[in-house]
Steps between C-alpha positions, in 0.01 A plus 500: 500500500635779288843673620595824619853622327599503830457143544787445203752721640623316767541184245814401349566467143474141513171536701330766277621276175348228679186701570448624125535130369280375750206815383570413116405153553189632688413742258510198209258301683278792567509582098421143417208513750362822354495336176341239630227672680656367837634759664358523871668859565535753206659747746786249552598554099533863598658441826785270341592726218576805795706247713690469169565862409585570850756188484690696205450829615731376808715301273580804258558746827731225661693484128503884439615523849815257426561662166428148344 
C-alpha cells in the first residue's frame, strides 16, 4: 500500500494535505497498537512514516518552487 513519489505529484495541494492528515491519523493508531502489542503489520509503521516524508518532500519543492 506504500506510495511511489510519483504517485504524489500529480496531487494537488489540497489532495496531498489531505493525504498527509489522512497518514498521521494512521500512523497514531499504528503507535497505539505497537504499544499495545497489536500491531498486525510492523512494516506498515515503516511504510507510513515514508508516505509522510515523501508528502513534505513534495510540499517543500512545490513552496521553494513558488518562492513561498
Amino acid at each position: 500500500m506504500a506510495k511511489n513519489k510519483s504517485d504524489f505529484v500529480g496531487q494537488t495541494d489540497d489532495q496531498l494535505g489531505e493525504s498527509l492528515g489522512q497518514l498521521k491519523r494512521e500512523q497514531f493508531n499504528l503507535r497505539f497498537q505497537a504499544a499495545t502489542n497489536q500491531l498486525e503489520k510492523p512494516s506498515r509503521v515503516r511504510e507510513v512514516r515514508k508516505d509522510i516524508a515523501r508528502i513534505k518532500t513534495q510540499q517543500a519543492q512545490r513552496n521553494a518552487a513558488t518562492g513561498k
